[in-house]
N, C-alpha and C positions, 0 to 999 in steps of 0.2 A: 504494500500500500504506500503511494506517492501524498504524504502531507504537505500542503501547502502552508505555512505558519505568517500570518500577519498580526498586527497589535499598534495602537495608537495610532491610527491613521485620521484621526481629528478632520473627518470630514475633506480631509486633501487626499480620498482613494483614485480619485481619476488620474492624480498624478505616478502612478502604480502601475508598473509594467508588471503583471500577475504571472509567473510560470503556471503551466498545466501541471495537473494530480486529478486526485483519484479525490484527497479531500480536502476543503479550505477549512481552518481553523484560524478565527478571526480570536483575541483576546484581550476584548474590550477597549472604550474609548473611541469606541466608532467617531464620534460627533468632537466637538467643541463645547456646547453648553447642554446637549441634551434636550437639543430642541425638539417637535414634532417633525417639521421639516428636514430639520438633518439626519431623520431615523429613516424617512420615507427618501431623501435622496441615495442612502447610501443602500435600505433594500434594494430598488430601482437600478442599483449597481451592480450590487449581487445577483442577478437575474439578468447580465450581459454575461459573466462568468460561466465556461462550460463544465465546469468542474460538479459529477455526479452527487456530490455531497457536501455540504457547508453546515459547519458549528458556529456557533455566535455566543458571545457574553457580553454582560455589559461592562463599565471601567466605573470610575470615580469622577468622569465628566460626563456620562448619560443617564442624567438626571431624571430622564422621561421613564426611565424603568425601575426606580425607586419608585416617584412619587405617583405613579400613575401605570402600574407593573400591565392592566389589562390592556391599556390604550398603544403601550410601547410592544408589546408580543405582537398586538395585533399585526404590525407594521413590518414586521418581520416573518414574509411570507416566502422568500427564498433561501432561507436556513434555519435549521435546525437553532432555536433558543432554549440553551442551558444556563439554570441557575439554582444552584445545590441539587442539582440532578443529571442522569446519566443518559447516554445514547448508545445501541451497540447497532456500529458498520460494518458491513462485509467481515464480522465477529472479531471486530475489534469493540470495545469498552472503552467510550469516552466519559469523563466526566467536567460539568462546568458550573464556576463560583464567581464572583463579584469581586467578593470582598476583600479587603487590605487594611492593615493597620490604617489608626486613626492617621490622616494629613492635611490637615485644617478641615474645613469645613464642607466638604468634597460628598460624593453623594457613597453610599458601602462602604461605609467606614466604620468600621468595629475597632475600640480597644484591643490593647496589645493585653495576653494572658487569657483566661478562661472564656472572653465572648467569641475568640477568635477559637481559639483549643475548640469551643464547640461543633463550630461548624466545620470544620476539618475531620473531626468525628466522623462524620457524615461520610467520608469521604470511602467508597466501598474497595476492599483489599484488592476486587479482581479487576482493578482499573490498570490499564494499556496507556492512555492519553490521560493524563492530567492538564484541564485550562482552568488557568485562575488567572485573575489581572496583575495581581503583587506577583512578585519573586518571592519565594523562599530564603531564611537570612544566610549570606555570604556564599550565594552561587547567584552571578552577571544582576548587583543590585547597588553598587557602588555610586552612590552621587560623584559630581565634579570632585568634592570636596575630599573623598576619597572615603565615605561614610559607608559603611553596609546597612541597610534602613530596609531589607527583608523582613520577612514575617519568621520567628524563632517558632512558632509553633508548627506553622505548615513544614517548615523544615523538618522538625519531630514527625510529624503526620507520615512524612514522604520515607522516615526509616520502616514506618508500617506498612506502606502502599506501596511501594519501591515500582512507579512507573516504567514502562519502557521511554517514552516521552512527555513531556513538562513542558509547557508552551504557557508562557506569559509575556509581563510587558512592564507598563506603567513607567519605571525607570528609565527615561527615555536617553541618557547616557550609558545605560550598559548595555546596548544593544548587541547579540552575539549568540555562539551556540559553546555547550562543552558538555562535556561528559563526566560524572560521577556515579561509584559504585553503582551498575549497567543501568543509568537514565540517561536518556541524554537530554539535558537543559538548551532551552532556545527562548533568547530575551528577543522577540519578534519588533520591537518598536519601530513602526518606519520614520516616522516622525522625529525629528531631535530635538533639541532643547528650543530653536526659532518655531519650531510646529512646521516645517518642511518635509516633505516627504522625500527623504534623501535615501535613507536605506531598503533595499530590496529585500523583498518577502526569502522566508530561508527555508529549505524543504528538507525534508527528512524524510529517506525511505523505510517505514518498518520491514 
């Protein structure tokens, strides 16, 4: 199976040369503010894409799926929308979440320790694809500053779960892929720090 991996493309997906796969996995932050309209530009996008199968989440900028979760699914008719729940493809086990450490006032934002611990919980042992928006702490989560501001729990979680692939985003400076004990981690962000879509989608074949 040919994964296509994307994240943070803030509403500049047109600017995306897309490789072909077998499945897009998008890892939230579609939009800018989480508007109606930038949920409904970017489905409308996804459904130029010939790619048999697409995963979706939301990020900490698409607000329209916090505060109005029916109105935002709807809009999302050309992929698969996970959020604390699972998909299986061509028998592969996906699972998708939102959420990330608190970072200001941002929309899935749970406290760091037990509100986070919880929903990771959740997270089922026989998952292949792991998409959450945050990184995991100290794999591809490093600010400019040279901060690792990952999640310490999902990191926990992922010694339980031990994916084959991790696809997130949000840290839009550690964009990149690597490998730890058999996952391979892929920080998908296209977008950098200007909100430019400078980085190309990165594919992983299982």
């Amino acid at each position: 199976m040919r994964i296509v991996c994307l994240s943070d493309t803030h509403d500049a997906h047109g600017d995306l040369k897309v490789p072909e796969g077998d499945v897009l996995v998008h890892a939230g932050d579609m939009s800018r503010m989480g508007h109606e309209l930038e949920i409904q530009a970017f489905d409308d996008w996804l459904g130029t894409l010939a790619h048999a199968h697409k995963v979706v989440i939301a990020g900490n900028h698409d607000w329209l799926f916090e505060r109005d979760p029916a109105a935002a699914r709807a809009l999302i008719t050309n992929a698969r929308y996970l959020q604390d729940s699972g998909a299986t493809i061509e028998g592969v086990r996906f699972w998708g979440s939102p959420w990330q450490p608190r970072f200001f006032n941002w929309a899935f934002n749970l406290d760091r320790g037990a509100p986070l611990r919880e929903r990771w919980a959740q997270i089922p042992e026989a998952t292949d694809v792991l998409v959450t928006h945050g990184p995991p702490q100290g794999v591809l989560d490093r600010t400019t500053r040279g901060e690792p501001v990952g999640c310490e729990e999902l990191d926990a979680a992922l010694a339980r779960v031990r994916p084959r692939l991790h696809v997130f985003g949000h840290i839009h400076e550690a964009y990149g892929r690597e490998e730890r004990d058999g996952t391979v981690f892929v920080n998908a962000c296209n977008c950098d720090l200007s909100y430019e879509a400078v980085n190309p989608p990165i594919v992983v074949d299982l």
